[in-house]
Structures are given as C-alpha cells and as structure tokens.
Phi, psi and omega in degrees: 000102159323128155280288192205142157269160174205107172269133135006137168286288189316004180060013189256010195237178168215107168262148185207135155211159181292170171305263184101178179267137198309149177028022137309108181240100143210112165335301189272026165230025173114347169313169181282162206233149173224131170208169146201181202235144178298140197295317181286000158299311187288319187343000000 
C-alpha cells in the first residue's frame, strides 16, 4: 500500500513508501518499504 510519493525539483526520481504492518521491520513480512524510480519510466 503506498503512502505518500515525492517527486524530485529535478524531476528525474519518484519516491514512495509503503504502510507496513504496526511494528514490523522486515520488508518481507510486511514491513515499511522506501524506494524509488526514474520519474520518465512512469510519465
């Protein structure tokens, strides 16, 4: 589940991170997760 995006002034990254589950830190079991993407892949 996304949270909230941030795009880059320079436009070129996008950032997003998930919810996760209350007290989970492991990605793969539900924890939060932050990444991002070249912003002209989505366009």
């Amino acid at each position: 589940m996304p949270e909230g995006m941030h795009a880059t002034g320079s436009g070129t990254n996008l950032w997003t991170a998930t919810e996760g589950v209350s007290g989970v830190t492991n990605p793969a079991t539900g924890g939060r997760v932050v990444f991002f993407v070249d912003q002209a892949s989505v366009d």
